[in-house]
KEKE-912681 format. One record per residue (C-alpha): y, x, z; residue in one letter. Coordinates in steps of 0.2 Angstrom, whole numbers, plus 5000, padded with zeros to 4 digits. Each point is the difference from the previous one (the first is absolute). Layout:
<atoms>
Y	X	Z	A;
...
</atoms>
This chain:
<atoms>
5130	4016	3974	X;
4985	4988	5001	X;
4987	5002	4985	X;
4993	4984	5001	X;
4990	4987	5009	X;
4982	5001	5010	X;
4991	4983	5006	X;
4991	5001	5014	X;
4985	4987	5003	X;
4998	4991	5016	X;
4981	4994	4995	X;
4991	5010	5015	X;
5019	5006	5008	X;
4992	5003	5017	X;
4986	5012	4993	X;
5014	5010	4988	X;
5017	4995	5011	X;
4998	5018	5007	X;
4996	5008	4985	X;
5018	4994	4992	X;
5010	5003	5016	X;
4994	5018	4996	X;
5002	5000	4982	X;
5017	4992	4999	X;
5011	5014	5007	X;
4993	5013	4987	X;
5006	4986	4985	X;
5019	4999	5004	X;
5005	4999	4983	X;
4991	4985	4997	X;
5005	4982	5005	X;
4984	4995	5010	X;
4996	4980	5001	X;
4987	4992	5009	X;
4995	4985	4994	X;
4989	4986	5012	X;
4990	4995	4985	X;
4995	4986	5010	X;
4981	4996	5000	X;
4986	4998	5014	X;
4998	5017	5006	X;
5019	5003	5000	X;
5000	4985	5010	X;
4986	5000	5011	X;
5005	5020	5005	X;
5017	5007	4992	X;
5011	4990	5008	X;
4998	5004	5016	X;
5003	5020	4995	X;
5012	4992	4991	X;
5009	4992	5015	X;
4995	5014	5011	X;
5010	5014	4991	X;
5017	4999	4995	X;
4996	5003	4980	X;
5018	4998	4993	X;
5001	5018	5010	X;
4988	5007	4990	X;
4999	4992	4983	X;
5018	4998	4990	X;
4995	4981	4994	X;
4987	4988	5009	X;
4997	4986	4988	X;
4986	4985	5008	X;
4995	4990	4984	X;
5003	4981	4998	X;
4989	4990	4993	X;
5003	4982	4997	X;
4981	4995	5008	X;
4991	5010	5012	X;
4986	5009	4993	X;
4983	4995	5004	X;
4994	5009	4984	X;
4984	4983	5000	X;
5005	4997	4982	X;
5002	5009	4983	X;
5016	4991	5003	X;
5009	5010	5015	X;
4993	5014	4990	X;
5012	4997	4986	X;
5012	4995	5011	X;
4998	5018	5013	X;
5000	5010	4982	X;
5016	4992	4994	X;
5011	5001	5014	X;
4994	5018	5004	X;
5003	5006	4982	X;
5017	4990	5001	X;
5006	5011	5016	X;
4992	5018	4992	X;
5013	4997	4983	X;
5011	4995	5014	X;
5002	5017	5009	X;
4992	5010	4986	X;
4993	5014	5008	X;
4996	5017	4994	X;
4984	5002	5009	X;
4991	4989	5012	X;
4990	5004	5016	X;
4986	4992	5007	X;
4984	5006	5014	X;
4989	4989	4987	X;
4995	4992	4983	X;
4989	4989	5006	X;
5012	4987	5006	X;
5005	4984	4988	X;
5019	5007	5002	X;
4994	5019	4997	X;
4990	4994	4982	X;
5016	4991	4996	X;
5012	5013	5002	X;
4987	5013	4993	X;
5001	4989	4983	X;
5017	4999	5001	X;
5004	5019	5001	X;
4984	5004	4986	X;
5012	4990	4987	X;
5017	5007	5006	X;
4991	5017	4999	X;
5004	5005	5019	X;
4991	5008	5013	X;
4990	4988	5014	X;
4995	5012	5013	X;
4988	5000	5013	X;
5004	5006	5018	X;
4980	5002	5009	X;
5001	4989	5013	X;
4988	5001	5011	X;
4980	5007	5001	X;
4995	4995	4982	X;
4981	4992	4998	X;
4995	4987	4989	X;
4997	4982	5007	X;
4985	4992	4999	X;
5001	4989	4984	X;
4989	4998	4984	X;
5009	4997	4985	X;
4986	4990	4989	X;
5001	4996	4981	X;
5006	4981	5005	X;
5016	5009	5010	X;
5002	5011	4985	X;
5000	4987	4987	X;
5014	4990	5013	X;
5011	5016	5000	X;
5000	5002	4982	X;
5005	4980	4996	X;
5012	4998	5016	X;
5006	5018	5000	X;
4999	5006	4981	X;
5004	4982	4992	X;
5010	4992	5012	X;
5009	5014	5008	X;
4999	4994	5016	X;
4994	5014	5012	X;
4986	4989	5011	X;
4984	5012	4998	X;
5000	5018	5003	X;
4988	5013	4990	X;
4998	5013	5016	X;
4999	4999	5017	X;
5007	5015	5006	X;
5018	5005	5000	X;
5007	5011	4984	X;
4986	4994	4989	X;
5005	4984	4994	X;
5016	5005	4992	X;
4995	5017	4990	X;
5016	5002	4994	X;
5010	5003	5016	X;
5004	5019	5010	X;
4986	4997	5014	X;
5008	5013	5013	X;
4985	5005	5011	X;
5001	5010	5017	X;
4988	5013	4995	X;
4984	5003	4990	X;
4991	4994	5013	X;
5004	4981	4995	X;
4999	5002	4983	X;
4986	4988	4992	X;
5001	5001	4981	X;
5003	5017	4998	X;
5004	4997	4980	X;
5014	4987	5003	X;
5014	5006	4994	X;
5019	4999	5007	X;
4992	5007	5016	X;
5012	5009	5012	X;
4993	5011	5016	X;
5015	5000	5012	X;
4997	4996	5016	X;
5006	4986	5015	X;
5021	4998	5001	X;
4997	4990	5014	X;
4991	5014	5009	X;
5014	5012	4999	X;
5008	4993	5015	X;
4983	5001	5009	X;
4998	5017	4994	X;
5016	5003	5007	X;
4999	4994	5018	X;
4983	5010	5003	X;
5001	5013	5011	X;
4988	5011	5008	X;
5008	4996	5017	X;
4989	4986	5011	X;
5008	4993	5012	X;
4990	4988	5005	X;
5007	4982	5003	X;
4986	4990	5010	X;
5001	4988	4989	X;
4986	4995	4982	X;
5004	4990	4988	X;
4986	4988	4994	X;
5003	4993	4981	X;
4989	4981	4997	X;
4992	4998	4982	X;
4998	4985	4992	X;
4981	4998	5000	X;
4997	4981	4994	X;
4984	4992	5007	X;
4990	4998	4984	X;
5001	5017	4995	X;
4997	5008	5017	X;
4990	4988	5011	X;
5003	4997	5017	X;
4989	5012	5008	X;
5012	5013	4994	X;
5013	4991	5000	X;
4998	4999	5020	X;
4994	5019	5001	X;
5018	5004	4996	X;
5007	4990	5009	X;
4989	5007	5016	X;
5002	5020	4997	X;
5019	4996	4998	X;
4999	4990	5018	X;
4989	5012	5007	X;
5014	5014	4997	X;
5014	4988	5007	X;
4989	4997	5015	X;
4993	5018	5005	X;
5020	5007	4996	X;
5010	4991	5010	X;
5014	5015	5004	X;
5003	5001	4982	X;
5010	4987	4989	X;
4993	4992	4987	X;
5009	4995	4983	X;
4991	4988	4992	X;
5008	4998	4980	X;
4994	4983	4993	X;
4994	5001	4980	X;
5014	4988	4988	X;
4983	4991	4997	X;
4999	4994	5018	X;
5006	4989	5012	X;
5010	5011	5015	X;
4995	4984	5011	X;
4980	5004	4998	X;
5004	5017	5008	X;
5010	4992	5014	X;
4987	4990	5003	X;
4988	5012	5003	X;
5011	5013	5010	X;
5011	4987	5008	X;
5012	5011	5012	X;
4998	4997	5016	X;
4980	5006	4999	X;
5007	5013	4990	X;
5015	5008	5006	X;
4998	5015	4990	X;
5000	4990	4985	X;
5014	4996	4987	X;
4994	4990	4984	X;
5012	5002	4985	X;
5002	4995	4982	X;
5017	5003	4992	X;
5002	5018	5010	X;
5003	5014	4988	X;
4983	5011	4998	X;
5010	5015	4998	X;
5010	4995	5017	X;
4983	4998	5007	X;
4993	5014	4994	X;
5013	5012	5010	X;
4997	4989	5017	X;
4983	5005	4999	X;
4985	5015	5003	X;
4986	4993	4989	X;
4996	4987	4989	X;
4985	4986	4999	X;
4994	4991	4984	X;
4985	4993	4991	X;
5004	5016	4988	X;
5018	4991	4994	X;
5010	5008	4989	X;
5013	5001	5017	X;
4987	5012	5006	X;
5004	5011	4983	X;
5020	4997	5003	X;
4996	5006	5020	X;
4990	5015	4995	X;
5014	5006	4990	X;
5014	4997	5013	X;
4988	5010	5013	X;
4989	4988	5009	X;
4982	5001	5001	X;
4992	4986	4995	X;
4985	4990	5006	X;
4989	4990	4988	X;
4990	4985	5005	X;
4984	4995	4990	X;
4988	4991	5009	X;
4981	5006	4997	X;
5010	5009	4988	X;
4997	4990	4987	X;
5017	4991	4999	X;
5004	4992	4981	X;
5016	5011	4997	X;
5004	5014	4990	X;
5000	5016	5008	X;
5010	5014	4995	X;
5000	5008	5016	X;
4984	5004	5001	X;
4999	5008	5018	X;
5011	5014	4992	X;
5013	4996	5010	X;
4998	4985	5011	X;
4988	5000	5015	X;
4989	4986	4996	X;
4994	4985	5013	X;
4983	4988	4997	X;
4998	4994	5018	X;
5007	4993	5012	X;
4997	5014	5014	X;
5007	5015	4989	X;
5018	4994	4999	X;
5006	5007	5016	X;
4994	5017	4995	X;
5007	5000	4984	X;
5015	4995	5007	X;
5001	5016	5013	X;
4993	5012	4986	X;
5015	4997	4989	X;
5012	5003	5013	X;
4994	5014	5007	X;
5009	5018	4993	X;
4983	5007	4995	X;
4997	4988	4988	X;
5020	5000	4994	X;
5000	5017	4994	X;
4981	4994	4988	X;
5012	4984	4994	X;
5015	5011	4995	X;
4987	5009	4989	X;
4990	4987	4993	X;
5015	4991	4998	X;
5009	5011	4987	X;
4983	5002	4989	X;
4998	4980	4999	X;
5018	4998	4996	X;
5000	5015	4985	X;
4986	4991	4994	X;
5005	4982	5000	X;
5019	5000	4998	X;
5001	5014	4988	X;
5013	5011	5012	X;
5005	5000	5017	X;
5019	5006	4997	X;
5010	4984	5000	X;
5007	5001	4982	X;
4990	4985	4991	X;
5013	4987	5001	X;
5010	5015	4990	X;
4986	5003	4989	X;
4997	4981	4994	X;
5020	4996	4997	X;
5000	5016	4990	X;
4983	4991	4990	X;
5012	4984	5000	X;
5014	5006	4993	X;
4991	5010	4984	X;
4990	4987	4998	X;
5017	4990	4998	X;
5011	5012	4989	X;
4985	5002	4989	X;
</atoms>
């Protein structure tokens, strides 16, 4: 017997997408929907995770929305007209709960509006690392979000910048303490990762090694970053590619980037023990591989759970990202010349038996447990949220 419907959100799809395929078998009673709600970032990123998997396998209903214009979102305009036609397909399908890996997103504000007057719950899946971006909200944004937002009802301007905080209202369901940044925000729930019960799973204390690294890119836009380290990246990942060249290299291009950029710079036939992919599944990757390279990605976080050391790269370390490795797990890289090292510390078996340690003490502390049970944890959260 099926005891109602849940909507899932495709508004950051390939940062949650693994997250719901975890979730989804622990809520068989439920009808689950995904619907494409159809703005930039959905198209810009979702659809290709959309195209990749085969979602009508995992989801019972896939809905893309229609709109009769394409949304450009320049106007208060095509914000009354995105309002409207979202609202129209939520009293559509009616939903007993919706989904979402934000409530920062103009479709997220929508729907959170919607499910406050319905009285419903709009729930927060973690999505990813959580910081807060790097935006001042003055009195003159203030005074626009209360006459545009407020008045109007149109959901332009947003009063935070950091994901659970601009909808109050909603069940923010955070990974563990560790990420929890207004500790008297209510409808706050600790239960870990659901997509990391599969990586959980897989681990084993059994290395066998492959000879071959994975090395994930990050977006890392020039204004931001600058050349200089833009380049120094660029030239500790050659420098590993060049001074290895029995092993295979994986290199997994970021959804921000361009595959070709990468292809450009490893074209095959200088590097033979090269192979430059995009669409690849991670996780597929992931079990080709002996230890994973990033500028500390979040793909570094997924690959220390499956069992891979990981290698940081922060030039001169002092590298703009957040880091919540912190050199307790990864083996970190700030020049050029100390790749190759790190590269034959992390797969050496001396420093395999330190990983396996440190590795269960940075995973208690940041994914509140290592047993593989939080997809079952957050559909029981779900479905009481629901029947209550």
């Amino acid at each position: 017997m099926t005891r109602g419907k849940i909507l899932f959100s495709s508004s950051s799809l390939y940062l949650t997408y693994p997250q719901f395929k975890s979730l989804i078998p622990e809520l068989g009673d439920f009808k689950k929907i995904l619907l494409n709600v159809n703005e930039l970032l959905t198209h810009k990123l979702d659809d290709d995770c959309i195209k990749e998997k085969n979602v009508t396998q995992i989801f019972d209903i896939y809905i893309k929305m229609r709109t009769k214009k394409e949304i450009r979102f320049d106007s208060l305009k095509s914000y009354g007209n995105y309002k409207k036609s979202l609202t129209e397909y939520l009293y559509k399908i009616n939903p007993d709960a919706i989904i979402s890996g934000s409530d920062l997103a103009v479709s997220d504000r929508v729907m959170f509006s919607w499910c406050n007057k319905k009285n419903i719950p709009f729930i927060i899946l973690q999505p990813s690392f959580i910081e807060g971006f790097p935006e001042k909200y003055g009195l003159k944004k203030i005074i626009k979000y209360i006459i545009i937002n407020k008045i109007f009802g149109l959901p332009v301007f947003r009063k935070h910048n950091l994901y659970g905080n601009e909808c109050q209202k909603s069940y923010l369901f955070l990974w563990s303490k560790y990420f929890i940044k207004n500790p008297k925000r209510k409808n706050l729930f600790i239960l870990g990762n659901p997509a990391f019960d599969r990586l959980f799973k897989n681990f084993s204390i059994e290395r066998k090694l492959k000879n071959t690294i994975l090395i994930c890119t990050e977006n890392l836009p020039l204004h931001v970053f600058g050349k200089q380290i833009i380049d120094k990246v660029n030239n500790i990942i050659l420098k590993a590619v060049i001074s290895k060249p029995e092993i295979t290299f994986y290199i997994k291009v970021h959804p921000r980037e361009p595959i070709e950029k990468y292809k450009k710079i490893f074209p095959k036939s200088k590097f033979p023990n090269v192979i430059v992919v995009k669409n690849q599944d991670l996780y597929e990757l992931f079990n080709l591989s002996d230890i994973q390279i990033s500028v500390a990605s979040f793909t570094s976080f997924e690959a220390a759970a499956v069992g891979l050391p990981i290698i940081t790269i922060r030039p001169d370390n002092n590298i703009k990202v957040f880091d919540h490795f912190k050199q307790e797990i990864d083996i970190r890289v700030t020049d050029t010349e100390e790749i190759v090292d790190a590269i034959n510390l992390s797969l050496s078996d001396k420093y395999w038996n330190r990983f396996l340690v440190k590795r269960e003490k940075y995973f208690r502390k940041m994914l509140y447990s290592i047993d593989a049970q939080s997809s079952k944890r957050v559909a029981a959260a779900i479905r009481k949220l629901i029947l209550n």
